[in-house]
C-alpha positions, 0 to 999 in steps of 0.5 A: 155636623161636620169637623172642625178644620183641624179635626178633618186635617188630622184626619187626613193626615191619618189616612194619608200616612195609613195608605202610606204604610200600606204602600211600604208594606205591598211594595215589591222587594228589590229585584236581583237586577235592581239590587245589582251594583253597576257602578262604584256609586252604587255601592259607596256613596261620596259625600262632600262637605261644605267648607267656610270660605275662612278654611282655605282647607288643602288636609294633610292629616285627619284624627277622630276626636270624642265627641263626633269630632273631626280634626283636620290638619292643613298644608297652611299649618292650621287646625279645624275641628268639625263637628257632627260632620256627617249631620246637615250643619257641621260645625267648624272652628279653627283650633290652631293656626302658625303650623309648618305643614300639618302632615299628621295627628293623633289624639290623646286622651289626658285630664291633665291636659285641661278641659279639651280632654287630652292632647292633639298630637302634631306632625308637622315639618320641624317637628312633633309638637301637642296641642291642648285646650286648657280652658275649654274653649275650642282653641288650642292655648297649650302648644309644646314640642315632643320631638324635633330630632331631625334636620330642615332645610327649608326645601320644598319637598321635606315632608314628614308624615306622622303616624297615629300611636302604636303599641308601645305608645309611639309616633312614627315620622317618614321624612321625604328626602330634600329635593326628594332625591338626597338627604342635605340635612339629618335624618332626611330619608329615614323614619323616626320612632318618637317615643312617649318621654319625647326621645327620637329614635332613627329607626328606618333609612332608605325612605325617598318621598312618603305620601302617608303612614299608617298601620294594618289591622295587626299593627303592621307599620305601612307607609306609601312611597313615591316612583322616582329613583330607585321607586320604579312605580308608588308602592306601599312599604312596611317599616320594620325598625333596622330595615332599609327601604330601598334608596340609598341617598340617607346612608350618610345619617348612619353615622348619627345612628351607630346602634344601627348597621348600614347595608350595602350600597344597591346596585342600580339596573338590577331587580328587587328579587336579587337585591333582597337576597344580596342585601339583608335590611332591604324589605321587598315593598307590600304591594306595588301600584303599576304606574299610571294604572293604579295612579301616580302617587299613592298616598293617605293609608287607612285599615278598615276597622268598621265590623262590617258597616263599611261593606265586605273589606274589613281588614283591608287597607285602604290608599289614596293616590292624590294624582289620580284622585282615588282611593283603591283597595289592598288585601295583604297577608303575611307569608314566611315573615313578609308582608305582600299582596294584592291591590284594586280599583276601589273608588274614583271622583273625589274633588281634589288630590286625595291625600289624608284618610281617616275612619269614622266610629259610624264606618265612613271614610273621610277623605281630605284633598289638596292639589296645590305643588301636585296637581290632580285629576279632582280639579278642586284647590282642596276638598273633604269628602265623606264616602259610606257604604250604601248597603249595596254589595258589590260583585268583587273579588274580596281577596287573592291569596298565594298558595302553593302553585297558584292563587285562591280568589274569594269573591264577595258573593256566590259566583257561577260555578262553570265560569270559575271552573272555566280557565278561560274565564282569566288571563295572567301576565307578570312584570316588574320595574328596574331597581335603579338611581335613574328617575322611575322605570318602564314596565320590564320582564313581562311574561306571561302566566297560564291558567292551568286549572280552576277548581271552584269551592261547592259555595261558588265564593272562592276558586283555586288557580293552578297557574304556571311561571309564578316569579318573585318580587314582581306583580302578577295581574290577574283579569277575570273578565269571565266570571260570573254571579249565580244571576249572570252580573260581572264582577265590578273590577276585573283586575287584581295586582299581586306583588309576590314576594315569597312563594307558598 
């Protein structure tokens, strides 16, 4: 007596999902050539969002909100939310409209607040302001100003980039010079701390055109400034309160700030080496972009916090370069009480200028693009991307530490020990640019650097360089075209970038 139809289907099912499991089960395990990483892709994995057609979305600053929320702030002043936006059907409302440029948020929490839950805190060009949703619908129906203790002249290129809270409870504020070359109105040129009962207080001059702010994973204040007078190339910054970042064009403001001391005046054509030790405020950047090569205008600033579920880097900075429509990779240490180290190539192929960075709970990095006045290799008006880890390990070098009479590299996988051991497995050069008040600077003092030994340590993960002619204040790149995994793979970026500022 045969089955019915949906008996011999369940049936079927059973079976089908039996050999199924057995396939699962006998199937071969990855292959070393297979499990190999070849491209940037094959390791982190770019996933674009949907936008509404509504969402003219051209992102300025990124926040994590509770519950699986992404806010997104725009250059148009508006203020989405998504929802689960890593799900198949991210949900998006606008929250806020009538902003002047958003280039900053923070989220709050604060019943007091209302329904929303707390305050969506606001950098945008005239000032701090928080937003709330009182009665709970998803729409911002309280808006009040924290801070508004700076000029606006209605330039085009008055930027201010707000930061996320610090320690004490602050918002840090970059402010682009006018013109992004003077300072017409107050404070233009300086970094503002904002604090919680809404004083603001200048705090850094020497600023010329910021294109993100954002901490490391030890607090350390970064931001990103732009090649241009007195910025030989990009270059990322820490800002330490009474320090000078290396432009001159606010010194004016320092009459509004007499708690500060003002530096000297720069001398134009010299060096960062001989100007930091003339001038006592001025800080050596972190780490200098070489121009053209790592992009041409570094940008959003992000530290990966993740534990691991965003691959090898935890610690690291993360820093978009919204030209080249990039996020690269830069491992920093701290050394006599400055901040300096080494950048990467980390990812390409986003769709627009990358600009605002902003990590996930899940470990993904969402990355917010915009082109409109700049222009960008991601040919998109705006674009938000999510871009994750796909659990494939790439083959780099996790980080290139100054030690006494060299560098120590440590890779993310055991390497071959004869290529480390092999000094031919490198090459070194340095270089720098001319500290000056004319527009950028060519390449200048290149020189090159000899691998004089290479001693590998017995886990084949790091290596010790004895390296001749090491030079402060400039980039030392180093290629490693040699080097090797234990299965014969090259590493996926050859090259790193140190900017030595103090010599161990």
């Amino acid at each position: 007596m045969g089955h019915p139809r949906w008996q011999l289907m369940r049936v079927m099912r059973s079976r089908v999902f039996l050999l199924a499991s057995l396939a699962v089960s006998f199937a071969a395990p990855l292959t070393a050539a297979e499990e190999a990483v070849h491209s940037e892709a094959d390791a982190y994995a770019i996933h674009t969002l949907a936008i509404p057609d509504e969402a003219f979305l051209e992102v300025g600053a990124l926040a994590w909100l509770p519950g699986d929320r992404l806010a997104v702030g725009t250059r148009r002043g508006e203020i989405w939310i998504v929802e689960h936006p890593a799900g198949d059907e991210p949900r998006w409302s606008r929250f806020a409209h009538g902003l002047h440029e958003v280039l900053g948020l923070a989220w709050q929490e604060d019943a007091a607040a209302g329904q929303g839950g707390g305050w969506l805190y606001v950098t945008h060009r005239p000032e701090v302001s928080r937003l709330a949703d009182a009665d709970g619908d998803g729409v911002a129906d309280r808006f009040e100003t924290v801070a508004d203790g700076w000029g606006v002249s209605g330039d085009y290129h008055e930027y201010a980039f707000g930061s996320k809270f610090d320690a004490n409870g602050d918002i840090w504020v970059a402010l682009c010079l006018t013109g992004s070359f003077s300072s017409e109105v107050p404070f233009r040129g300086w970094a503002m701390r904002v604090t919680p009962d809404g004083q603001t207080v200048p705090a850094v001059s020497g600023i010329r055109s910021p294109g993100g702010i954002g901490f490391d994973a030890k607090g350390h204040l970064l931001y990103t400034d732009n090649q241009g007078p007195w910025n030989g190339t990009s270059m990322l910054k820490h800002l330490v309160e009474g320090d000078f970042m290396g432009h001159p064009g606010g010194f004016r403001w320092y009459d509004l700030a007499p708690e500060l001391t003002k530096p000297d005046e720069p001398k134009s054509g010299t060096r960062w080496a001989s100007e930091t030790k003339r001038i006592p405020q001025l800080r050596p950047p972190v780490v200098m972009f070489p121009h053209g090569i790592m992009g041409n205008s570094a940008a959003g600033i992000a530290c990966d916090e993740s534990d691991g579920r965003f691959g090898p880097f935890g610690g690291q900075v993360f820093v978009s370069d919204q030209s080249h429509s990039i996020v690269m990779r830069c491992f920093v240490e701290e050394i006599d009480g400055v901040l300096q180290g080494a950048c990467f190539r980390f990812r390409e192929g986003f769709q627009s200028g990358s600009l605002a960075l902003q990590f996930a709970p899940d470990g993904s990095l969402y990355v917010g693009g915009t082109n409109r006045g700049w222009g960008s290799r991601g040919g998109g008006d705006y674009a938000l991307e999510r871009l994750s880890w796909t659990g494939r390990m790439p083959f780099e070098i996790l980080a290139m530490r100054a030690v006494p009479g060299g560098f120590e590299l440590e890779f993310t996988e055991p390497a071959d020990p004869s290529t480390l051991a092999d000094p031919a497995s490198y090459a070194m050069k340095s270089f720098t640019y001319i500290y000056q008040a004319d527009y950028g600077s060519p390449v200048v003092d290149e020189e090159a650097c000899t691998i004089l030994s290479a001693t590998p340590s017995p886990d084949g993960r790091r290596v010790r360089l004895e390296v001749d002619n090491l030079r402060a204040c400039v980039i030392h790149e180093l290629d490693a075209p040699g080097i090797r995994t234990t299965a014969g793979e090259p590493l996926l970026h050859t090259t790193g970038w140190y900017t030595l500022n103090r010599l161990p």
